[in-house]
TIPATI-204838 format. One record per residue: z, y, x of N, C-alpha, C in turn. Coordinates in steps of 0.1 Angstrom, whole numbers, padded with zeros to 4 digits, always signed. Layout:
<sites>
ZYXZYXZYX...
</sites>
This chain:
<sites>
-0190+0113-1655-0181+0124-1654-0188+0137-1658-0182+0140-1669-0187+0158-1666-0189+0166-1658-0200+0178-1658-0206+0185-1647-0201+0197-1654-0193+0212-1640-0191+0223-1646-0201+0224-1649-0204+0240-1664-0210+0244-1668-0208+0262-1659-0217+0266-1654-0216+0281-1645-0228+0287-1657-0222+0295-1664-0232+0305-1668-0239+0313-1663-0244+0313-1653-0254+0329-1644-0261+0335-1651-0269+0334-1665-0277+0338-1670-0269+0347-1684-0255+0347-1682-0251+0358-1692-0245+0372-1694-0253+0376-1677-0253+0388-1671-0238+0389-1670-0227+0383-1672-0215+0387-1668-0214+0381-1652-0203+0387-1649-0202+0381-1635-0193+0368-1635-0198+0360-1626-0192+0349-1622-0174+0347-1618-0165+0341-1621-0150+0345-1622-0153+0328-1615-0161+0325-1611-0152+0313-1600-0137+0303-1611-0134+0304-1619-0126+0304-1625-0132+0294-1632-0123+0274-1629-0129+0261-1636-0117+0262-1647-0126+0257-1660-0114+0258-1673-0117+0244-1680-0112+0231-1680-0114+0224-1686-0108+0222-1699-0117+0219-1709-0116+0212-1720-0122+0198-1730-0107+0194-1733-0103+0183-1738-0103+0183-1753-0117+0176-1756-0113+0176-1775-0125+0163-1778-0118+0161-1792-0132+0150-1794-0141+0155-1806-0138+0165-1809-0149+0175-1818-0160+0179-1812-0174+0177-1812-0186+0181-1805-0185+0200-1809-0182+0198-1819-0185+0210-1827-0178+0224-1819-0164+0218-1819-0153+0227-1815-0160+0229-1793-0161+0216-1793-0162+0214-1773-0174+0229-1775-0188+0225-1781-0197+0235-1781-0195+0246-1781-0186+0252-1793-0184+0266-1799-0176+0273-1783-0165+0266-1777-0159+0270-1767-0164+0267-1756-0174+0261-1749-0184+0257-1735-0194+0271-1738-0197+0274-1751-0208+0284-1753-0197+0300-1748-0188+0299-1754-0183+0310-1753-0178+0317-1738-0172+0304-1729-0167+0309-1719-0173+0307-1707-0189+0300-1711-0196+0302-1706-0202+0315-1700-0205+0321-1712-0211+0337-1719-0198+0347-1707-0188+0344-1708-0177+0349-1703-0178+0348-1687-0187+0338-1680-0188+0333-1666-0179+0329-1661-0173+0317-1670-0162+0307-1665-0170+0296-1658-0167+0285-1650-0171+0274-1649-0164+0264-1665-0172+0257-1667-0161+0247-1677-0167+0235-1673-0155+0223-1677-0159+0206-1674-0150+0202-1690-0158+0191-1691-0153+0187-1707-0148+0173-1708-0144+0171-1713-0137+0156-1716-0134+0153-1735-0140+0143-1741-0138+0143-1757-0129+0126-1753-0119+0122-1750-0108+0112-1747-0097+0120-1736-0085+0114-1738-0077+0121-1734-0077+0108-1717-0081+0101-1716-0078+0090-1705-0091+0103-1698-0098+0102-1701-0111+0111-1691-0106+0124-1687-0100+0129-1698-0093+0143-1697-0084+0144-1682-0076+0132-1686-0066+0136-1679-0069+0133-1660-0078+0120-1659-0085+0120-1648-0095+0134-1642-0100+0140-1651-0107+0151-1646-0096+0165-1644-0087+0160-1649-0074+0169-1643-0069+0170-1633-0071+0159-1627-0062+0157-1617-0071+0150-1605-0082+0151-1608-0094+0148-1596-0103+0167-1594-0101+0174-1602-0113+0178-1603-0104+0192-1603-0088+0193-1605-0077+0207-1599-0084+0218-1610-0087+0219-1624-0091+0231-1629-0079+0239-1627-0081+0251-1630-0073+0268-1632-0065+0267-1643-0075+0264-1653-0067+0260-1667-0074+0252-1675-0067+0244-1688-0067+0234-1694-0065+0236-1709-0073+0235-1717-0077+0237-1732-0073+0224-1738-0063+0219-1742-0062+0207-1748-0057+0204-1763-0067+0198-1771-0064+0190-1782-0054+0183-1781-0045+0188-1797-0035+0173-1801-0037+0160-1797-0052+0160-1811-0052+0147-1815-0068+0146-1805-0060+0132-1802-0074+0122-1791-0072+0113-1791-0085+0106-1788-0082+0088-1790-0077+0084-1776-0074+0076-1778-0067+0073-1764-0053+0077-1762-0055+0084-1753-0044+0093-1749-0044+0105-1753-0028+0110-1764-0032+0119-1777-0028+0133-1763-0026+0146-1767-0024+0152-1758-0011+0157-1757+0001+0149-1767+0013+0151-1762+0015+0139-1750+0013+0133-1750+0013+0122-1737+0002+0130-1727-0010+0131-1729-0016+0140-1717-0007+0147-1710+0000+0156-1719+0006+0172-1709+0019+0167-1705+0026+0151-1707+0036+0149-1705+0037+0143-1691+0023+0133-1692+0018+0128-1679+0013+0139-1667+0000+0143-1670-0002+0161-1658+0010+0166-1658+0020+0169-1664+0033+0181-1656+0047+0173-1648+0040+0155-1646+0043+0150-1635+0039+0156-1622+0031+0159-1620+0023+0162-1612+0017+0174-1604+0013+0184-1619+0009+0194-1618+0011+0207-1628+0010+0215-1622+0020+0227-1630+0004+0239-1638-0011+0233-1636-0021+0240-1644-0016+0246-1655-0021+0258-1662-0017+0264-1671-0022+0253-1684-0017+0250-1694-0024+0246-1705-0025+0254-1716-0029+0254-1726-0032+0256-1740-0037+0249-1749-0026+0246-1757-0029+0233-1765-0033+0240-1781-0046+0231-1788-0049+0233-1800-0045+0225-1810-0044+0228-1820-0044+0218-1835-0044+0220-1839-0046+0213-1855-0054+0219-1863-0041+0216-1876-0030+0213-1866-0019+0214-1876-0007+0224-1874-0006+0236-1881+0005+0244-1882+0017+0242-1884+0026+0231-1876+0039+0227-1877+0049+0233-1868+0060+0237-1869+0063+0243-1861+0069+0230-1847+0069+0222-1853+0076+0208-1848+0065+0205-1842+0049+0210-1838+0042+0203-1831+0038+0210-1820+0039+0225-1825+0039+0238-1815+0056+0234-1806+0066+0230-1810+0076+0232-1801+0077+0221-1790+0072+0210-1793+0073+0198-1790+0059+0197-1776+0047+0210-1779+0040+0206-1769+0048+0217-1761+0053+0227-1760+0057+0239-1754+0069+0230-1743+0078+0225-1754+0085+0215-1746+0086+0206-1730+0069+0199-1736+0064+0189-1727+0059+0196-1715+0055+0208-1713+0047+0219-1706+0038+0227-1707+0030+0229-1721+0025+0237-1721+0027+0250-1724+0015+0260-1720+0017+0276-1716+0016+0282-1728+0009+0275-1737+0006+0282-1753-0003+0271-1759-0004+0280-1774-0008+0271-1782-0018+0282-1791-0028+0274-1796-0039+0282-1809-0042+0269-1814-0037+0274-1829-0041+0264-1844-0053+0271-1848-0060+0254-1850-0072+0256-1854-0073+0259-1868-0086+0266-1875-0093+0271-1869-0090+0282-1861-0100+0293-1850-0094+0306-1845-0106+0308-1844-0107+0321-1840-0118+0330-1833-0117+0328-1821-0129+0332-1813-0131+0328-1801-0123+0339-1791-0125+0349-1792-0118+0365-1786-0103+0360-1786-0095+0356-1797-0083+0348-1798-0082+0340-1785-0088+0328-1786-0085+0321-1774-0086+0330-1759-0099+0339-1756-0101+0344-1747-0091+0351-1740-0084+0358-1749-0072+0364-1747-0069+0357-1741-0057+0345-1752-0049+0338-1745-0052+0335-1729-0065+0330-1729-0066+0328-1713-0064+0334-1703-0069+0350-1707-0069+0360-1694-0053+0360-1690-0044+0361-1707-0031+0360-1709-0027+0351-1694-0028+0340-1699-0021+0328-1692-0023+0327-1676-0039+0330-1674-0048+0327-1658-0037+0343-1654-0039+0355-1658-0034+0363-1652-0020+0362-1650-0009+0355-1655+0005+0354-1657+0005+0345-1639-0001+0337-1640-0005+0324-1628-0012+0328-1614-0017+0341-1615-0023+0350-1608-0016+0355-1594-0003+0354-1594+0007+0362-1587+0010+0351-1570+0001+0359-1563+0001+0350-1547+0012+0354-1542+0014+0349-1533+0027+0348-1518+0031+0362-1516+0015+0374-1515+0010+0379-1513+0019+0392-1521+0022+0389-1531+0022+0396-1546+0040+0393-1546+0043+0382-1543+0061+0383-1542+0063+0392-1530+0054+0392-1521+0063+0399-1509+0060+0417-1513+0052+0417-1518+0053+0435-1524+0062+0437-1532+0069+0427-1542+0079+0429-1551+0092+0427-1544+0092+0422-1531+0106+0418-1526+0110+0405-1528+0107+0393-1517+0109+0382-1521+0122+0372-1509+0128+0387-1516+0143+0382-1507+0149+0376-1527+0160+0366-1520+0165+0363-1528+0171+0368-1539+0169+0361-1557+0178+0372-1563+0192+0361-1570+0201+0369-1571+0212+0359-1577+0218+0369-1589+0225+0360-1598+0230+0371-1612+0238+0355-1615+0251+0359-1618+0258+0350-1615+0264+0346-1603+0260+0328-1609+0256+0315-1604+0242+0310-1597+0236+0317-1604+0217+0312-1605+0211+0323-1595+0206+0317-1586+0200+0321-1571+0181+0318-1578+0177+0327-1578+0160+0325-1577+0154+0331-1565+0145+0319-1563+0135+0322-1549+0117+0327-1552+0114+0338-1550+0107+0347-1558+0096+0334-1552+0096+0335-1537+0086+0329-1529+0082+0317-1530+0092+0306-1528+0089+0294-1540+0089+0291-1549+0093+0300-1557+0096+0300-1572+0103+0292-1576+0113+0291-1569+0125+0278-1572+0138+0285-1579+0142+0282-1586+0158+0286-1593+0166+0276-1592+0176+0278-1585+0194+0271-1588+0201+0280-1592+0211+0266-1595+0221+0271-1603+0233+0266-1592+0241+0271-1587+0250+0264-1576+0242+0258-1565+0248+0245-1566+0237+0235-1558+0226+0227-1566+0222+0228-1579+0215+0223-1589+0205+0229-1587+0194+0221-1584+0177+0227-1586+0175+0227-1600+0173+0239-1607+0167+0235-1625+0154+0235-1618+0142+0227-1633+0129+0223-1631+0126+0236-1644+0120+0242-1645+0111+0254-1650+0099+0255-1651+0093+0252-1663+0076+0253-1668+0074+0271-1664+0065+0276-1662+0056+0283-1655+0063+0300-1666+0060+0296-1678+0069+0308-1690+0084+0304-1690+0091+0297-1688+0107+0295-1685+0106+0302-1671+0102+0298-1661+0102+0305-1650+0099+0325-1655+0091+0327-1653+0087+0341-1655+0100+0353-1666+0101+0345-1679+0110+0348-1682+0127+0347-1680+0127+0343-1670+0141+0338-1660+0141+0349-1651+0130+0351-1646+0128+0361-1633+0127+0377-1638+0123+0378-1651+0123+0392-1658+0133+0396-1659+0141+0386-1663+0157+0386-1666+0168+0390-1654+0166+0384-1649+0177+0385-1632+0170+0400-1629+0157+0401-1627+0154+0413-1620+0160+0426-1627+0167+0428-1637+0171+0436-1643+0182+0430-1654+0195+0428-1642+0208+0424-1650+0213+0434-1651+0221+0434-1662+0233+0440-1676+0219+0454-1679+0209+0449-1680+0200+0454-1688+0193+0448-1700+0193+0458-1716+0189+0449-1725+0174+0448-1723+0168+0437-1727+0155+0439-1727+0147+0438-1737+0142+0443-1746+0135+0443-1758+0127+0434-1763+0126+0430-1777+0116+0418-1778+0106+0424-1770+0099+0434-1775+0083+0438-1772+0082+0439-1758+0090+0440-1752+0093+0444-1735+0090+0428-1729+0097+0426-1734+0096+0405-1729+0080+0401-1730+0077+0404-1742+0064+0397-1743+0054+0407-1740+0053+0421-1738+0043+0423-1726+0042+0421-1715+0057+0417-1705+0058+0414-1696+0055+0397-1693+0057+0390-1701+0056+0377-1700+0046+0373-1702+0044+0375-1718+0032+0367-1726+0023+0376-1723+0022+0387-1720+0007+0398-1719+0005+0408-1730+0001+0418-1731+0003+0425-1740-0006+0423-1747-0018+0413-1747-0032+0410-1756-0021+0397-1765-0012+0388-1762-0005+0383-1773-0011+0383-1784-0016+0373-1791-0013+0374-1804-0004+0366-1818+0007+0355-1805+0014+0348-1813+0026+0352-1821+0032+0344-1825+0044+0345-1830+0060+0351-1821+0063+0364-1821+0074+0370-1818+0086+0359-1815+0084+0352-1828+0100+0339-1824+0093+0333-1812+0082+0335-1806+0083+0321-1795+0094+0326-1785+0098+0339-1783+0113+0345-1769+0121+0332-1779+0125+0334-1787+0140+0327-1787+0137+0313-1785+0125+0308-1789+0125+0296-1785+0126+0293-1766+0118+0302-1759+0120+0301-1748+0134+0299-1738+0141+0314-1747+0152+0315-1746+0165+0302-1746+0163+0298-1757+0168+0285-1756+0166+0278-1748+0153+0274-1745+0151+0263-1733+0159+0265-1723+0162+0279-1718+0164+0284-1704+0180+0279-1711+0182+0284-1720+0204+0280-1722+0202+0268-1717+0192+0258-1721+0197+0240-1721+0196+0234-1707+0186+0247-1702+0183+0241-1691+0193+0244-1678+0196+0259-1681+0207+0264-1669+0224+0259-1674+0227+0255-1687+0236+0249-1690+0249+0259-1691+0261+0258-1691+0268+0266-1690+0278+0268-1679+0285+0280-1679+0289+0292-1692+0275+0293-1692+0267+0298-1704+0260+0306-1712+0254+0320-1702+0242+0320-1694+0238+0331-1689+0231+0341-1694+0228+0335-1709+0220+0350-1716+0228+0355-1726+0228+0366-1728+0232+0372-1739+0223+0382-1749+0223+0372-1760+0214+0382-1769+0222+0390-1778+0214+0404-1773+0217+0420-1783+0210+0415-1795+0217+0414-1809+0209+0411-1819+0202+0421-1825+0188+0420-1829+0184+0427-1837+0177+0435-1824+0179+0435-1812+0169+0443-1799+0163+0437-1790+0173+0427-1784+0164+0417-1776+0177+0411-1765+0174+0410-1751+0184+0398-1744+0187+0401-1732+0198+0402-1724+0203+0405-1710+0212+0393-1704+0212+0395-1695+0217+0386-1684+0225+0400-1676+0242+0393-1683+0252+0399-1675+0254+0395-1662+0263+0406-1652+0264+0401-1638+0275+0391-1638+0286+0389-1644+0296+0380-1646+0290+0368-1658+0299+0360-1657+0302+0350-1667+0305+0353-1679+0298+0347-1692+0306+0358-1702+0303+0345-1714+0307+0338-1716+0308+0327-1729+0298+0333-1744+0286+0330-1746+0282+0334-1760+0278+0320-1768+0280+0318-1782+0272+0308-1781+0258+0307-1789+0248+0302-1785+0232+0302-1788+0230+0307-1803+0222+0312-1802+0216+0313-1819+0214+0306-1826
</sites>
């Protein structure tokens, strides 16, 4: 089994913070163990996705760096299996720019994605991105007010972070959630692309602007109808206090 790696000796301070990664590239595992090391991460590594996924779920990392392609278990079945289970932030790599491979892992549960090649600062981001989005304790709802919010139909519980719809529990990945709760907290308000994704994605972002509508969709398929969002074209998206029929982009 892999042993964290604690960098002490890279004069940064220690962030307590385990990040595992899953690849079967020595080259790639190195370049990123060196980096977030330097950064004072702990890291644990896995090059199979069967080991990966065991050290997932024995070993509770913070966040999870995972390769497409793996022998064994590739990592669309990895993140399909963990988000039985557990809701860790992931970030999935590949070294293929399809949009069909970015949607499909986003789908399964993961929090983002970086096509390989990238810079290291790149990924970094993404992480503080993601660990800080994941950040928000008991602690942190009850300063925001974690009485119930409702718009509509759809009732959200800040404190368990649970959303219905009537008597329907929807199930919500971690950015479907956040972006759900941006939304309610400011109905028959429009909300700007750029507004969404500093609030959501982080303002260090450096992906692609379409990933809102992709999210956006999820949330239609997922909360079903009538239709609870409404997108202003050409500005961005609100959630009316009534019912209001639109159909999807």
């Amino acid at each position: 089994m892999a042993q964290p790696r604690n960098n002490l000796q890279s004069g940064k301070p220690n962030t307590s913070t385990r990040i595992l990664v899953i690849d079967d590239e020595p080259g790639i595992v190195d370049f990123i163990e060196l980096g977030l090391g330097y950064e004072g991460y702990e890291v644990l590594t896995a090059s199979d996705g069967k080991t990966g996924l065991q050290l997932a779920l024995s070993e509770v990392p913070d966040l999870i760096i995972l390769d497409l392609m793996l022998p064994g278990i590739d990592g669309f079945e990895l993140c399909q299996k963990l988000r039985q289970t557990s809701k860790v932030p992931v970030i999935m790599l590949t070294a293929r720019d399809e949009l069909n491979d970015r949607v499909r892992g986003l789908d399964l549960g993961a929090d983002d994605y970086l096509t390989k090649p990238f810079q290291f600062k790149e990924l970094a981001a993404r992480i503080r991105a993601v660990l800080r989005r994941g950040n928000n304790s008991p602690e942190d709802s009850t300063e925001k007010g974690a009485k119930l919010i409702q718009v509509q139909d759809i009732t959200l519980d800040p404190a368990l972070r649970e959303v219905r719809r009537g008597s329907t529990r929807i199930e919500l990945s971690l950015r479907e959630y956040e972006l759900l709760e941006l939304m309610m907290r400011h109905p028959n308000q429009v909300l700007p692309r750029d507004t969404i994704l500093d609030k959501v994605w982080g303002y260090d972002f450096g992906g692609d602007a379409n990933i809102i509508e992709v999210y956006v969709r999820y949330l239609r398929q997922k909360l079903g109808k009538p239709n609870p969002i409404t997108t202003i074209r050409g500005i961005g998206y609100l959630m009316k206090l009534r019912h209001e029929e639109e159909e999807p982009d």
